[in-house]
C-alpha positions as CSV (number, residue, x, y, z in Angstrom):
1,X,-3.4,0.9,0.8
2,X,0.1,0.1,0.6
3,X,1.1,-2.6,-1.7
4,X,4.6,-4.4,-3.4
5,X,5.3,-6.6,-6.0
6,X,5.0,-9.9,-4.4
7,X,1.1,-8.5,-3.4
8,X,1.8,-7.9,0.0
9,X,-0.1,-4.9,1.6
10,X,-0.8,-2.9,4.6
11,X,-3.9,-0.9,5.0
12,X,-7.3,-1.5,3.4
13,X,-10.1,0.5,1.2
14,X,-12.8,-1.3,1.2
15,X,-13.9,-5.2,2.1
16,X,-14.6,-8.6,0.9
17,X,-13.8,-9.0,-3.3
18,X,-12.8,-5.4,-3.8
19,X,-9.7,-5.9,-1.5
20,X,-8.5,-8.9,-3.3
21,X,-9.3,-7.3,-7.2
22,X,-7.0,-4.1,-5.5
23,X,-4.4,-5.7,-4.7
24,X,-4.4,-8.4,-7.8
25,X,-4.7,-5.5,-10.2
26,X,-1.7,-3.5,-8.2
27,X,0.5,-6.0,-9.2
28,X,0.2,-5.6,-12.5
29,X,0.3,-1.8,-12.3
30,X,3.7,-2.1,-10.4
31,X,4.9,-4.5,-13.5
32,X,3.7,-2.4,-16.1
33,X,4.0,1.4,-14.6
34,X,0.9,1.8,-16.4
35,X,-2.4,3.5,-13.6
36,X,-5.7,2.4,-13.6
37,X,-8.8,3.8,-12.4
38,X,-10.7,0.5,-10.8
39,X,-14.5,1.0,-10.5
40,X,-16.3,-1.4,-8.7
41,X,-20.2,-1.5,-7.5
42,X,-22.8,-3.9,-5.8
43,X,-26.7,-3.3,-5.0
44,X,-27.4,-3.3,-0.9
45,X,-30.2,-6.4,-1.9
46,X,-26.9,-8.7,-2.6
47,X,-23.7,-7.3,-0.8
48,X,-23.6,-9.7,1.6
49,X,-23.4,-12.3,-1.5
50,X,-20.3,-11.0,-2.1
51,X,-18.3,-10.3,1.5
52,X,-19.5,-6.8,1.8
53,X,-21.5,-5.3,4.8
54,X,-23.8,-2.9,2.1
55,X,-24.3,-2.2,-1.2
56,X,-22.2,1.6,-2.9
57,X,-20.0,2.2,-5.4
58,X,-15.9,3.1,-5.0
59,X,-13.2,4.3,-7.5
60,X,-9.9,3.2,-6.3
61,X,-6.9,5.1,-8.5
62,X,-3.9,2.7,-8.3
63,X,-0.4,3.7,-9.5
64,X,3.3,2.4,-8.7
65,X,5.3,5.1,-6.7
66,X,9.1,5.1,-6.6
């Protein structure tokens, strides 16, 4: 997942809320230059609550290139 500063981005790593928290939370790594390590995790019983198509766990490492 490719993002810039104005939060536009090309690809994808997930789904539903987790795309949106990625890209939100690359923004701020691109201002600050500071990586984060994003965890995020639902149960199977309510992904569909939340825009997902199943319940899992994903780490998604973000850091501003360049």
């Amino acid at each position: 997942l490719v993002i810039d500063a104005d939060g536009n981005f090309h690809g994808s790593v997930s789904g539903g809320c987790v795309e949106g928290a990625v890209v939100t939370e690359a923004v701020d790594v691109i201002d600050s230059g500071q990586a984060k390590m994003l965890e995020f995790g639902v149960a199977d019983e309510t992904a569909w609550q939340v825009g997902l198509s199943c319940g899992g766990r994903i780490k998604v490492y973000v850091e501003r290139l360049g």
